[in-house]
N, C-alpha and C positions, 0 to 999 in steps of 0.2 A: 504494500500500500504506500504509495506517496503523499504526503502532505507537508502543507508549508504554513510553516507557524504566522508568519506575519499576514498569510492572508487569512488564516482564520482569526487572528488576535483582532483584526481589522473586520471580520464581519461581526465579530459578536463586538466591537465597539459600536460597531454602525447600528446595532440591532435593540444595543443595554444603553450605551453612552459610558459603558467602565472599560478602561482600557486595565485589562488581568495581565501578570506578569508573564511570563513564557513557563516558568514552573509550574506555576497554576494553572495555566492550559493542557501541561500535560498531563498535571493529574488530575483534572477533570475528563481526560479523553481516555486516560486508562480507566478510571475509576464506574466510566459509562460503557467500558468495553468494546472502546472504538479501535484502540489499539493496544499492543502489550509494548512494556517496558524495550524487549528484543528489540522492534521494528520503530520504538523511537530512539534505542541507542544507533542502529544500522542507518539510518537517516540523515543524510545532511543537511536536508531541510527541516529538519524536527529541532535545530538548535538553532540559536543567536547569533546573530552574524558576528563574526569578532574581527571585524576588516581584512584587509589584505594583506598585512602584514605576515602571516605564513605561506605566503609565496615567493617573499623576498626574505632573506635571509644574510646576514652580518659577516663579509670574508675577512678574518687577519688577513690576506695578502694581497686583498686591495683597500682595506680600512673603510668601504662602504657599508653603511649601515641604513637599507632601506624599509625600515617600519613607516607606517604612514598616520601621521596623528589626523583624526577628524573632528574639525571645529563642531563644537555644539550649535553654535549659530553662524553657519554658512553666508549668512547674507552678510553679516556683520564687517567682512571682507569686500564687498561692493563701494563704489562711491555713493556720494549722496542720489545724484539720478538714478544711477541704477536701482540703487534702494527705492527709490517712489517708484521708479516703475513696475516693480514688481512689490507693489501694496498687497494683503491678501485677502482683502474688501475686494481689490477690483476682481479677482476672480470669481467671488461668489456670484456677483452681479451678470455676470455672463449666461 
């Protein structure tokens, strides 16, 4: 069975209005016998994204060190235009 936590964390937001931890999703999916423990450790969509940093990996012999930090606020990096243009008022209004 495949499933992907963020889109289900994201229906049962859309559906409740609570955004439940990833924990708690899983043991509500075991716990209703949606899935076993097994089949959400064999899963790599059954866990947290934890960036891309385990793709890139730290050489002594060439002293790169490519982990990637991800700003909590991405816009915050924009100028000020940019920043208004992408308000997120004006999307709703769409």
């Amino acid at each position: 069975m495949s499933l992907n936590l963020y889109y289900i964390r994201a229906a049962i937001e859309a559906r409740t209005g609570q955004r439940l931890s990833f924990d708690k999703i899983k043991q509500y999916l075991v716990e209703e016998q949606l899935i076993t423990e097994q089949e959400i450790k064999a899963n790599p969509m059954a866990h947290e994204f934890a960036g891309y940093g385990r793709y890139y990996f730290y050489t002594p012999e060439t002293k790169n060190d490519f982990t990637v930090a991800v700003p909590n606020d991405p816009k915050s990096y924009l100028n000020r235009d940019a920043r208004e243009y992408f308000v997120e008022e004006e999307f709703d209004e769409i």
